[in-house]
PDBQT receptor file of N, H, CA, C and O in Angstrom, charges set to zero:
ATOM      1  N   UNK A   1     148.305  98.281  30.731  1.00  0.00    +0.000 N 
ATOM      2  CA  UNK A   1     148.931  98.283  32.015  1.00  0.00    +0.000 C 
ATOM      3  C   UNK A   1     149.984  97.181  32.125  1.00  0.00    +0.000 C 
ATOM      4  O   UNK A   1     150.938  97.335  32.888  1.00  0.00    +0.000 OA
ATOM      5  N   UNK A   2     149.859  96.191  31.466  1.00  0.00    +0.000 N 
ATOM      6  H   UNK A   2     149.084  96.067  30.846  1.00  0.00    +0.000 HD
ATOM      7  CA  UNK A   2     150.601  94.986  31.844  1.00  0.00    +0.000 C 
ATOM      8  C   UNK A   2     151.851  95.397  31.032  1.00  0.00    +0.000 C 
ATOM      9  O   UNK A   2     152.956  95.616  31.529  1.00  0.00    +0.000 OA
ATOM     10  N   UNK A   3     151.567  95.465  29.851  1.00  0.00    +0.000 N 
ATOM     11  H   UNK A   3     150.669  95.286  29.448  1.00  0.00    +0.000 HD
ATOM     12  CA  UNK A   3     152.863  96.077  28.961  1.00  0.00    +0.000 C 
ATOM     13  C   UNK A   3     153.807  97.256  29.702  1.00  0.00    +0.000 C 
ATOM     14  O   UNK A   3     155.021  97.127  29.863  1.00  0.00    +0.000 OA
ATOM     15  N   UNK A   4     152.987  98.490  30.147  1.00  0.00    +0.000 N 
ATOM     16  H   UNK A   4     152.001  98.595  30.016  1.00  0.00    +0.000 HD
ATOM     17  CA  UNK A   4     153.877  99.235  31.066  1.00  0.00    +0.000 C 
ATOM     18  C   UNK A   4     154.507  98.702  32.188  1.00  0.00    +0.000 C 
ATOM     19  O   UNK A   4     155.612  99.030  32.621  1.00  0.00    +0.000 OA
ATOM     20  N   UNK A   5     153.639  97.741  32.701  1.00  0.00    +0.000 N 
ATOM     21  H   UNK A   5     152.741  97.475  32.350  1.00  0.00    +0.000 HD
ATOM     22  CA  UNK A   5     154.608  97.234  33.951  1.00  0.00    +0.000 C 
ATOM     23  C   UNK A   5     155.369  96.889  33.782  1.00  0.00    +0.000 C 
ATOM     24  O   UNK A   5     156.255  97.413  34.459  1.00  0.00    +0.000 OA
ATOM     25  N   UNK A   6     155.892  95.700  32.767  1.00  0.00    +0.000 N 
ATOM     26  H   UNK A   6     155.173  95.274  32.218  1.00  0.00    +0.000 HD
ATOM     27  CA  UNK A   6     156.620  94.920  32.401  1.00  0.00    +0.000 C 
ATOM     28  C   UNK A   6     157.662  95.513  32.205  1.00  0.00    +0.000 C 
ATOM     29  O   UNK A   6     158.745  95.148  32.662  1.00  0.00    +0.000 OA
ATOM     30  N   UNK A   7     157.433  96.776  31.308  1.00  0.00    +0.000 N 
ATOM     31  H   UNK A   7     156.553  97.072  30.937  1.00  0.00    +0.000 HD
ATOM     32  CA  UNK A   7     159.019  97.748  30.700  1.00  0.00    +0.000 C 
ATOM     33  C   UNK A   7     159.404  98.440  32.454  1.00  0.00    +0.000 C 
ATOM     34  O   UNK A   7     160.576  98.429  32.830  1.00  0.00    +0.000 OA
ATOM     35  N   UNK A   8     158.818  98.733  32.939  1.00  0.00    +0.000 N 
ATOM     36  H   UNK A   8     157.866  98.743  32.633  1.00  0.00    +0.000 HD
ATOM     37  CA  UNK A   8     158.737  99.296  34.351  1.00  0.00    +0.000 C 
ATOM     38  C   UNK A   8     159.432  98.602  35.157  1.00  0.00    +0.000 C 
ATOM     39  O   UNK A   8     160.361  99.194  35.707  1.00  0.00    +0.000 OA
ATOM     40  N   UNK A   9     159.166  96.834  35.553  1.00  0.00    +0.000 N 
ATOM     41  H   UNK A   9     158.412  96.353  35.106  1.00  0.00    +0.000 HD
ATOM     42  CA  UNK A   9     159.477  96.460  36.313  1.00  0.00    +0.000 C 
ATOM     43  C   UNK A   9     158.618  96.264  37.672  1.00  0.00    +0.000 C 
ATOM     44  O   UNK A   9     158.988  95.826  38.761  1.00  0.00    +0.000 OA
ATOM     45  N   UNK A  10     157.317  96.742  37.239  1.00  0.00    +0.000 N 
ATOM     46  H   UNK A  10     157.017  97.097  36.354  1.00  0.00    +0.000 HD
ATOM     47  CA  UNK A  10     156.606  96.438  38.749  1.00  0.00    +0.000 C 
ATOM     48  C   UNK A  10     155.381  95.670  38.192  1.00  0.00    +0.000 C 
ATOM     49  O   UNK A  10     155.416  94.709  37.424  1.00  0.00    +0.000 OA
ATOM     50  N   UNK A  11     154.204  96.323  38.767  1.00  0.00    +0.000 N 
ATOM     51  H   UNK A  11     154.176  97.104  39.391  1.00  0.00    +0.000 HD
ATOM     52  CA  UNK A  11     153.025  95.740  39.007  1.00  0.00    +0.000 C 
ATOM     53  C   UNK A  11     152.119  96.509  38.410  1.00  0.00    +0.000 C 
ATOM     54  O   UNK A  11     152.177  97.731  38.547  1.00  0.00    +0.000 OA
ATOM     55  N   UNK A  12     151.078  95.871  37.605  1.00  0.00    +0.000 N 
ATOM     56  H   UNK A  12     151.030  94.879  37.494  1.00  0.00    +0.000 HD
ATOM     57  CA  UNK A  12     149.841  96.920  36.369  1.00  0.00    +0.000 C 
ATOM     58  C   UNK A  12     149.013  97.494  37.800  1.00  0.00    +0.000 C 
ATOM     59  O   UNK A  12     147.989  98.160  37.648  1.00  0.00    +0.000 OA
ATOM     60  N   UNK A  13     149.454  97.231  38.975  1.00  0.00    +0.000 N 
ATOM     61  H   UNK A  13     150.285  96.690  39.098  1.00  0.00    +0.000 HD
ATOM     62  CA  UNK A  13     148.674  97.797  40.175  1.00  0.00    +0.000 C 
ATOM     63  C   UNK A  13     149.238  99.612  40.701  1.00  0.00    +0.000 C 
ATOM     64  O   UNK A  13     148.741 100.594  41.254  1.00  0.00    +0.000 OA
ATOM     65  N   UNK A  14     150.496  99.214  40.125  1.00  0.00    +0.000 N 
ATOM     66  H   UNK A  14     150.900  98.417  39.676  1.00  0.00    +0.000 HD
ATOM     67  CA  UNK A  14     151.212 100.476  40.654  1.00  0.00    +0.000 C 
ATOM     68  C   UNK A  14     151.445 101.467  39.270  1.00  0.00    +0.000 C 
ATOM     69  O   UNK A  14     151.982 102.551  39.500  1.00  0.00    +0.000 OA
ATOM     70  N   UNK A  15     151.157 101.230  38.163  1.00  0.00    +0.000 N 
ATOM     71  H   UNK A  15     150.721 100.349  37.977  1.00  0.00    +0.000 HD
ATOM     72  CA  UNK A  15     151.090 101.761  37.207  1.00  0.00    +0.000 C 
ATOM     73  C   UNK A  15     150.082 102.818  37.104  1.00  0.00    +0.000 C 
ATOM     74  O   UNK A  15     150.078 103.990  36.728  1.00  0.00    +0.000 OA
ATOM     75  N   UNK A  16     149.226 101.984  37.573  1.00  0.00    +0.000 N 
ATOM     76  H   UNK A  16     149.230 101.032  37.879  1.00  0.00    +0.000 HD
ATOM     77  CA  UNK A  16     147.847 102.399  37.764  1.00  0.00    +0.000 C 
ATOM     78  C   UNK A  16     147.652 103.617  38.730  1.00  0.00    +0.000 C 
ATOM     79  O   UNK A  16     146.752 104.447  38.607  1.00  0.00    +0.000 OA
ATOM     80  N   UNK A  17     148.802 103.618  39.900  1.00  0.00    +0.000 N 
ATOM     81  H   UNK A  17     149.534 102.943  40.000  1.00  0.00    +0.000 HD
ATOM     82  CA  UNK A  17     148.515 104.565  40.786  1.00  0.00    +0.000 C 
ATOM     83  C   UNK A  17     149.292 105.345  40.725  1.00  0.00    +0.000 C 
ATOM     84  O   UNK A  17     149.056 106.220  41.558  1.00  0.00    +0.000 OA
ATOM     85  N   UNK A  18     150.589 105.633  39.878  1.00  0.00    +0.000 N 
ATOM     86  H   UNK A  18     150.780 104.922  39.201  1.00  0.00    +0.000 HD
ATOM     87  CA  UNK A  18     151.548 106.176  39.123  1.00  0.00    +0.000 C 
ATOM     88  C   UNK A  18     150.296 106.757  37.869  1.00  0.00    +0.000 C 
ATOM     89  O   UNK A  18     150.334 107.988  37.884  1.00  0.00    +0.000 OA
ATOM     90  N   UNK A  19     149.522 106.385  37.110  1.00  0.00    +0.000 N 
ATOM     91  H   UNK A  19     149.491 105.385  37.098  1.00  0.00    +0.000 HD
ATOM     92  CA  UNK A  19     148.900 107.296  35.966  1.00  0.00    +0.000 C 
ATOM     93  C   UNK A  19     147.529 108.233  37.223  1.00  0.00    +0.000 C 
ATOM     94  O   UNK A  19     146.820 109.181  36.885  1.00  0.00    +0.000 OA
ATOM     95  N   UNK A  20     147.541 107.764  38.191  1.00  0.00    +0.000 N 
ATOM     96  H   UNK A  20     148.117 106.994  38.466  1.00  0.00    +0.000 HD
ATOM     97  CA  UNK A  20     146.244 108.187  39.056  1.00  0.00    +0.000 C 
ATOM     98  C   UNK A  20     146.601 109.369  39.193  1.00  0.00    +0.000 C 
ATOM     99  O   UNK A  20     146.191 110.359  38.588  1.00  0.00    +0.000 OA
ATOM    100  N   UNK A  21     147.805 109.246  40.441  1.00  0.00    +0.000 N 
ATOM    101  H   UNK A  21     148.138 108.441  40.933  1.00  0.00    +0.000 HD
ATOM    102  CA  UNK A  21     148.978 110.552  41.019  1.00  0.00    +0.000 C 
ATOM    103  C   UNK A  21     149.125 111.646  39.751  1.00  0.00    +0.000 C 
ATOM    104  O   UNK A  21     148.996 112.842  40.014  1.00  0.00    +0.000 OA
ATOM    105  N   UNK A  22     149.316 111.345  38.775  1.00  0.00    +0.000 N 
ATOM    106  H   UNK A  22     149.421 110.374  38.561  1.00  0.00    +0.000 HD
ATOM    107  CA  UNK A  22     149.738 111.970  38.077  1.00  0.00    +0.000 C 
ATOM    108  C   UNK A  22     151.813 112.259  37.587  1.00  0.00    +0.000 C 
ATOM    109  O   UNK A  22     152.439 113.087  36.926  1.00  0.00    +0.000 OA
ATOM    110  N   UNK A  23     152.145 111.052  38.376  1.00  0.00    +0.000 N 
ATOM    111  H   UNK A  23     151.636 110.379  38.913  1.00  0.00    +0.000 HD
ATOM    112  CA  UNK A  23     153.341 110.462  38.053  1.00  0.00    +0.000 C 
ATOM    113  C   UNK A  23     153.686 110.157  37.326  1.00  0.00    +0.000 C 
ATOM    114  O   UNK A  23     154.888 110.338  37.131  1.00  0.00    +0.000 OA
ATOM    115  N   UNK A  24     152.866 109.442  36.348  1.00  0.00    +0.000 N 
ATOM    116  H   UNK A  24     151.890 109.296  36.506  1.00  0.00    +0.000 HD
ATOM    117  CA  UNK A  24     153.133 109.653  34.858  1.00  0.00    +0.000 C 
ATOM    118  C   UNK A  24     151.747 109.307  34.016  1.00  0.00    +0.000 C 
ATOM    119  O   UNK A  24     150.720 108.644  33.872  1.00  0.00    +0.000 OA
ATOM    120  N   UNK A  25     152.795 110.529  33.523  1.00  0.00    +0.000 N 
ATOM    121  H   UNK A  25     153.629 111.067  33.641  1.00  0.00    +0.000 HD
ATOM    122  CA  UNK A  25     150.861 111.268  32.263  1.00  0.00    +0.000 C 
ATOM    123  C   UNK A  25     150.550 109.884  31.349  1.00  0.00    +0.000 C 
ATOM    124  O   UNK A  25     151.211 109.033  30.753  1.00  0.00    +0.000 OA
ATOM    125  N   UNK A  26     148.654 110.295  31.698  1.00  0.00    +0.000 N 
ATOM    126  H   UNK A  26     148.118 110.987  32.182  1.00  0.00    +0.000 HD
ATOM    127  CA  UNK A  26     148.324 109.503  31.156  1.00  0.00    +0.000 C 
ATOM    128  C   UNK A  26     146.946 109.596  30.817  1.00  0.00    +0.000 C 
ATOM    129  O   UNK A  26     146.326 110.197  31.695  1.00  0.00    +0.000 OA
ATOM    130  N   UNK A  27     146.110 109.153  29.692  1.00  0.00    +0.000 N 
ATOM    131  H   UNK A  27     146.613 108.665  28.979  1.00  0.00    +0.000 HD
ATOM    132  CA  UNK A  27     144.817 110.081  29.593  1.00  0.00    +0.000 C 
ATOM    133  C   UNK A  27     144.094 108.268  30.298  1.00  0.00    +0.000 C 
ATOM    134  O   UNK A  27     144.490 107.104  30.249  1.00  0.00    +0.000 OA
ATOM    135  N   UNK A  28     143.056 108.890  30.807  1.00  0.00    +0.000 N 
ATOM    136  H   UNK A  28     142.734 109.836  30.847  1.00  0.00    +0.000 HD
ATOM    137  CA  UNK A  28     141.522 108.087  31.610  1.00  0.00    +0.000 C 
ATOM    138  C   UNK A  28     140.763 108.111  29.989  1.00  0.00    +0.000 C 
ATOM    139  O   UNK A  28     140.338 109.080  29.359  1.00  0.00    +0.000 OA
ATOM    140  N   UNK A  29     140.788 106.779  29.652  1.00  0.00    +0.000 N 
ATOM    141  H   UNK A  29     141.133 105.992  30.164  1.00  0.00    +0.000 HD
ATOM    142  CA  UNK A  29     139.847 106.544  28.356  1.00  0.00    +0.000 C 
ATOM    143  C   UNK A  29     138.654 105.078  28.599  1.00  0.00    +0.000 C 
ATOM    144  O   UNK A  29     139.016 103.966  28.984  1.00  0.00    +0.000 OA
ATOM    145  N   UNK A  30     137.771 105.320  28.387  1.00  0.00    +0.000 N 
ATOM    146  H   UNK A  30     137.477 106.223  28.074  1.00  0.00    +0.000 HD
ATOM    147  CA  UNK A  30     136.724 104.201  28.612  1.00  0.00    +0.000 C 
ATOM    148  C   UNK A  30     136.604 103.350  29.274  1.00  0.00    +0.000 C 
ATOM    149  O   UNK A  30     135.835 102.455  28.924  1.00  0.00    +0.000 OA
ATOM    150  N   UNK A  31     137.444 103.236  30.761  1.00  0.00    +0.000 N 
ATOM    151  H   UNK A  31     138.069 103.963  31.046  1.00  0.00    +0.000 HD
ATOM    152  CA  UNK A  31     137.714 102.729  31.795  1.00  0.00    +0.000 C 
ATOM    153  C   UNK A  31     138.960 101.977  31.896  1.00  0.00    +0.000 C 
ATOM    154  O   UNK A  31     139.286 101.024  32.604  1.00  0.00    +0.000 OA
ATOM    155  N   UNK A  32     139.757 102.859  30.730  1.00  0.00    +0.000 N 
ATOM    156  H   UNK A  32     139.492 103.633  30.155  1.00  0.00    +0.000 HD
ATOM    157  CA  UNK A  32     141.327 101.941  31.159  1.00  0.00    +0.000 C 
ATOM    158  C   UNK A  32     142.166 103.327  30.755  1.00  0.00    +0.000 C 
ATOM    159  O   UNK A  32     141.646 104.418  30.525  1.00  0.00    +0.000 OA
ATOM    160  N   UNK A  33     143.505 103.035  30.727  1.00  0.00    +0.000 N 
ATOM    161  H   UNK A  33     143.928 102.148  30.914  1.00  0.00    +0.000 HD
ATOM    162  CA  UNK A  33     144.877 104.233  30.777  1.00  0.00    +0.000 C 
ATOM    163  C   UNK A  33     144.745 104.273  29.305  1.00  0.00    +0.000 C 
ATOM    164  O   UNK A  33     143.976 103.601  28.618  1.00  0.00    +0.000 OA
ATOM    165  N   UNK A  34     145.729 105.286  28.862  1.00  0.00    +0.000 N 
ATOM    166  H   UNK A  34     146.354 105.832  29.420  1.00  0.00    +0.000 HD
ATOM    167  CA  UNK A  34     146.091 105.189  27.499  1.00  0.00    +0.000 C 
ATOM    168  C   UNK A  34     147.959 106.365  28.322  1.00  0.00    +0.000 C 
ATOM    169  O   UNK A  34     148.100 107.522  28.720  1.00  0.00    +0.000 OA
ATOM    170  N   UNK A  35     148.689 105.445  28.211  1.00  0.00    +0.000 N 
ATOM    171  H   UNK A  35     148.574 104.505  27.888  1.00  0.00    +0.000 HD
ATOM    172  CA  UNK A  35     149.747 106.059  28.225  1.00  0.00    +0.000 C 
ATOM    173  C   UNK A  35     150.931 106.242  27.156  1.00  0.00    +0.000 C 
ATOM    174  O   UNK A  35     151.768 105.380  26.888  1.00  0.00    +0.000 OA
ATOM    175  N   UNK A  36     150.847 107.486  26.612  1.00  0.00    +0.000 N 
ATOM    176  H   UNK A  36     150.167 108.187  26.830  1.00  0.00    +0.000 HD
ATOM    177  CA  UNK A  36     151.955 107.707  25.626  1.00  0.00    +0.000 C 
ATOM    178  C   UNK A  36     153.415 107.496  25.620  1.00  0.00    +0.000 C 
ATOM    179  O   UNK A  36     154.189 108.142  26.325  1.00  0.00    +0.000 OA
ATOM    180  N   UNK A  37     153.850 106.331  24.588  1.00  0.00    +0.000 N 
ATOM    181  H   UNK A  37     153.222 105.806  24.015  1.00  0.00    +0.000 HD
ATOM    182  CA  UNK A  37     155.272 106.003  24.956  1.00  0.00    +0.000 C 
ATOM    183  C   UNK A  37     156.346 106.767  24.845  1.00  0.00    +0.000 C 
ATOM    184  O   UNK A  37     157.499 106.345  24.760  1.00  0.00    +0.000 OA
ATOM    185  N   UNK A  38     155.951 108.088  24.843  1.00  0.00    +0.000 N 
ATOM    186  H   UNK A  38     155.015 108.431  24.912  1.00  0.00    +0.000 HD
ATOM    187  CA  UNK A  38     156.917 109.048  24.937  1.00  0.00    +0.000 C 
ATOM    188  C   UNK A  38     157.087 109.407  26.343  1.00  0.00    +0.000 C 
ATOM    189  O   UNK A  38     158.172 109.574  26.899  1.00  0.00    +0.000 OA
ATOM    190  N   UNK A  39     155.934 109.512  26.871  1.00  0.00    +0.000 N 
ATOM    191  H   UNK A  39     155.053 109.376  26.419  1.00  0.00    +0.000 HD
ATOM    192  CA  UNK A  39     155.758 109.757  28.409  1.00  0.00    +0.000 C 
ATOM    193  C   UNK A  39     156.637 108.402  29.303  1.00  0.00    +0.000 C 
ATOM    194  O   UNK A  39     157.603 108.527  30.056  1.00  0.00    +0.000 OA
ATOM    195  N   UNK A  40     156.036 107.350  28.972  1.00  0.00    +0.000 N 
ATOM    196  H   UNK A  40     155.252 107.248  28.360  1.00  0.00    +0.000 HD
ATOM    197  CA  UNK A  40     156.479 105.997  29.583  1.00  0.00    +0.000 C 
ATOM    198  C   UNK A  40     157.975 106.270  29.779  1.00  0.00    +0.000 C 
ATOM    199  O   UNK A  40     158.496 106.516  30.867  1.00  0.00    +0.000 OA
ATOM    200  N   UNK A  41     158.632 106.193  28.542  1.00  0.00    +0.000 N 
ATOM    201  H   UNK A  41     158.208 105.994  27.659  1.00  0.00    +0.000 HD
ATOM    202  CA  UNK A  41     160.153 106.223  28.052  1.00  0.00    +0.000 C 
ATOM    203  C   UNK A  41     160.850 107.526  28.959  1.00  0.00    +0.000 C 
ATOM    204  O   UNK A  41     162.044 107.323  29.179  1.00  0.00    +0.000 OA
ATOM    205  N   UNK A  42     160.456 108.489  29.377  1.00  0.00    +0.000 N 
ATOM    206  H   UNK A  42     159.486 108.654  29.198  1.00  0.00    +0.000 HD
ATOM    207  CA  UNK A  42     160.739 109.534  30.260  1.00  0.00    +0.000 C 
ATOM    208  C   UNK A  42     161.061 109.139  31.392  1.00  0.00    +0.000 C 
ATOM    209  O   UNK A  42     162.148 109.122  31.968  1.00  0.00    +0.000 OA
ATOM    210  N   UNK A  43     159.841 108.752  31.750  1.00  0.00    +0.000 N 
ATOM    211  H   UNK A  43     158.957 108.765  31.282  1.00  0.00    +0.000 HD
ATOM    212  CA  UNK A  43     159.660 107.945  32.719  1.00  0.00    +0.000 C 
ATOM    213  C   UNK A  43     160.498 107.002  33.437  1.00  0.00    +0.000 C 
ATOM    214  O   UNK A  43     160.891 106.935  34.601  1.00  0.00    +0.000 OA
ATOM    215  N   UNK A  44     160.680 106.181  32.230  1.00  0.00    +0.000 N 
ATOM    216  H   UNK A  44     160.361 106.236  31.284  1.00  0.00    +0.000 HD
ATOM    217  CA  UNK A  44     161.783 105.166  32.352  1.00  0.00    +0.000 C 
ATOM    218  C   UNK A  44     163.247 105.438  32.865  1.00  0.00    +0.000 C 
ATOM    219  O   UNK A  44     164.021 104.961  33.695  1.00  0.00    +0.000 OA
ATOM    220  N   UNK A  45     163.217 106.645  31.762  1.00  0.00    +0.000 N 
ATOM    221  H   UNK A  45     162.589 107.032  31.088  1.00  0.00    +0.000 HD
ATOM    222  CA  UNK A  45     164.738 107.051  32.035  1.00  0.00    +0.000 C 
ATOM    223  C   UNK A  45     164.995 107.751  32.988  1.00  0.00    +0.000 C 
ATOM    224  O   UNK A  45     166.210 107.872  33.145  1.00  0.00    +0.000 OA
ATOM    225  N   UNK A  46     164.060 108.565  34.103  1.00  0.00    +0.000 N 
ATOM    226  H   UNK A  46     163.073 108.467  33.976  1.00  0.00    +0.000 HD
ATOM    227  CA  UNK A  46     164.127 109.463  35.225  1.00  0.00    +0.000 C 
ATOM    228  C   UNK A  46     164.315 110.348  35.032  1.00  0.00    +0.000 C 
ATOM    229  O   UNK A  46     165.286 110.951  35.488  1.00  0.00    +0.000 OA
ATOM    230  N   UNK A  47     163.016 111.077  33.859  1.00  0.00    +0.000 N 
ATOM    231  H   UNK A  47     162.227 110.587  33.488  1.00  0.00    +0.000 HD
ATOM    232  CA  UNK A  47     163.375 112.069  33.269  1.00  0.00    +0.000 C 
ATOM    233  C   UNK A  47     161.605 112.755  33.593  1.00  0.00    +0.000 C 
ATOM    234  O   UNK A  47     160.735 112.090  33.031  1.00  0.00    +0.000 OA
ATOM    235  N   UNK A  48     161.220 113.677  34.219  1.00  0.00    +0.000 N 
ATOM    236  H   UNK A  48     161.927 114.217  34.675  1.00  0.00    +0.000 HD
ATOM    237  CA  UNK A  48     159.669 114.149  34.333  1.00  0.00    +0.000 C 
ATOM    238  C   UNK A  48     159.267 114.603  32.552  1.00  0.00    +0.000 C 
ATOM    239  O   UNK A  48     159.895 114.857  31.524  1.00  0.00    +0.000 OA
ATOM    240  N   UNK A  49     158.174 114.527  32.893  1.00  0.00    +0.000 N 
ATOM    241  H   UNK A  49     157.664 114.320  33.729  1.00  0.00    +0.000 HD
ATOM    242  CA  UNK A  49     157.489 115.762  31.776  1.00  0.00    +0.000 C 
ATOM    243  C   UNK A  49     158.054 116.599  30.877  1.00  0.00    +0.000 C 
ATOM    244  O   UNK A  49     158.164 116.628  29.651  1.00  0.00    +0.000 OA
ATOM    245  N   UNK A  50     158.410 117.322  31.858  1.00  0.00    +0.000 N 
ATOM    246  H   UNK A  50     158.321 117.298  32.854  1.00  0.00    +0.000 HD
ATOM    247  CA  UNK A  50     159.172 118.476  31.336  1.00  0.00    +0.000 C 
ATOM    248  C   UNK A  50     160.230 118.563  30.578  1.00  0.00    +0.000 C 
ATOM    249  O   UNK A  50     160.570 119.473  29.823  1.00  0.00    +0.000 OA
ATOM    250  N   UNK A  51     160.972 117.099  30.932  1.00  0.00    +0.000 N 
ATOM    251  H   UNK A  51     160.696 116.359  31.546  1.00  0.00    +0.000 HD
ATOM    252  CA  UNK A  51     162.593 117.476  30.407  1.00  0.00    +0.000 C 
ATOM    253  C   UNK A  51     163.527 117.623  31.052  1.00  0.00    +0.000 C 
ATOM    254  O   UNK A  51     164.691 117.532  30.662  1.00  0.00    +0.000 OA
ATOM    255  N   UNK A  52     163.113 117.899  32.251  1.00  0.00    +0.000 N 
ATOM    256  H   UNK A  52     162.168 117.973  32.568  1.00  0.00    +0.000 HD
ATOM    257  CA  UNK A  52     164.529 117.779  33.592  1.00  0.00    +0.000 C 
ATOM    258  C   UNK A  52     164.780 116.574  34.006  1.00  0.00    +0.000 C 
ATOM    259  O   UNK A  52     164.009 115.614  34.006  1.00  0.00    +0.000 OA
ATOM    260  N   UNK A  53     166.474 116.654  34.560  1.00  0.00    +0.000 N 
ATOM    261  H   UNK A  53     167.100 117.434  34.560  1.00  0.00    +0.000 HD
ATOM    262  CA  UNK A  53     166.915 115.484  35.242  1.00  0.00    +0.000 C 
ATOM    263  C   UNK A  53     165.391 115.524  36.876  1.00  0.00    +0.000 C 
ATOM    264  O   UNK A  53     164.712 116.470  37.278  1.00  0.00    +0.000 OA
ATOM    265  N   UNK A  54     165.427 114.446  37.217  1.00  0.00    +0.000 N 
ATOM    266  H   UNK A  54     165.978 113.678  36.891  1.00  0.00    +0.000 HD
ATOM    267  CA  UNK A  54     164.530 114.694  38.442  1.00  0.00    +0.000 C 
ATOM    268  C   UNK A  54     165.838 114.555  39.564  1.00  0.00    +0.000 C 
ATOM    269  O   UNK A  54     166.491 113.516  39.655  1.00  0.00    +0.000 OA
ATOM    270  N   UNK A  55     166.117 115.831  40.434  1.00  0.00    +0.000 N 
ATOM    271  H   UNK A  55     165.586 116.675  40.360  1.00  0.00    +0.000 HD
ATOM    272  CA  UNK A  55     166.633 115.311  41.506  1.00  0.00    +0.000 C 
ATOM    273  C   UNK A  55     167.041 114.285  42.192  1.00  0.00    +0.000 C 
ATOM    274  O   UNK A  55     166.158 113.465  42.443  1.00  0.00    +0.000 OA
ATOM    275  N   UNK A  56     168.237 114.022  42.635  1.00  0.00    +0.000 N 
ATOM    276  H   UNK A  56     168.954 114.688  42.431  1.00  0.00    +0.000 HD
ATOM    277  CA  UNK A  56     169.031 112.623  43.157  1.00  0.00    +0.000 C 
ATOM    278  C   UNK A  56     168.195 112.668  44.778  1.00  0.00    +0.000 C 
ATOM    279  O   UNK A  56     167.757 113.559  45.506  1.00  0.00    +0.000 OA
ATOM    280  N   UNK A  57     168.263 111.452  44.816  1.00  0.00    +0.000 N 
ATOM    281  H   UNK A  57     168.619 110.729  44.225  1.00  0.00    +0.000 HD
ATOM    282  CA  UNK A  57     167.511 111.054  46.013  1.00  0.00    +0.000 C 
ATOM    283  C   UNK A  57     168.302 111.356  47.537  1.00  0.00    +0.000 C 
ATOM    284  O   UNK A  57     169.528 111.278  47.611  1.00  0.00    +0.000 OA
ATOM    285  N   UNK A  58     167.572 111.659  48.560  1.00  0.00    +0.000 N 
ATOM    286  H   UNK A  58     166.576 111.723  48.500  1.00  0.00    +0.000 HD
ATOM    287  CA  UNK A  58     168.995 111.591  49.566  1.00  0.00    +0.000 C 
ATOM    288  C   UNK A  58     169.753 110.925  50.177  1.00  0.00    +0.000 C 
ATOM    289  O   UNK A  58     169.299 109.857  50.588  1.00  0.00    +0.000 OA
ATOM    290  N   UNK A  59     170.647 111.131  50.374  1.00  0.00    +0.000 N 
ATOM    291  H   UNK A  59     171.016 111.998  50.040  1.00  0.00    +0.000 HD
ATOM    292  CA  UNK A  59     171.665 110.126  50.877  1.00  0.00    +0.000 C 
ATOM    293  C   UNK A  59     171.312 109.538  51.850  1.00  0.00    +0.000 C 
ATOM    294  O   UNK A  59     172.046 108.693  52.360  1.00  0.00    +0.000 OA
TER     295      UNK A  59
């Protein structure tokens, strides 16, 4: 969590509720995240899952 935050920019608190939501994928392993840095890096770039741009925010 701390490592994701860090590349993120926030808090291993909101990471946490970002892998919860399902905001960004992430498997529930032995009472901590395991998030794939392929996912993260998506992520990063404002890019979902899938591969799409994610929609511009509104004005």
């Amino acid at each position: 969590m701390a490592e994701a935050a860090s590349l993120l920019g926030c808090t291993p608190t909101y990471v946490r509720r970002l892998c919860r939501t399902g905001a960004l994928p992430a498997q529930r392993i032995t009472g901590g995240w395991v998030i794939e840095a392929a996912a993260l890096d998506q992520y990063r770039h404002g890019r979902p899952p899938d591969g799409k741009p994610r929609p511009a925010p509104p004005p």
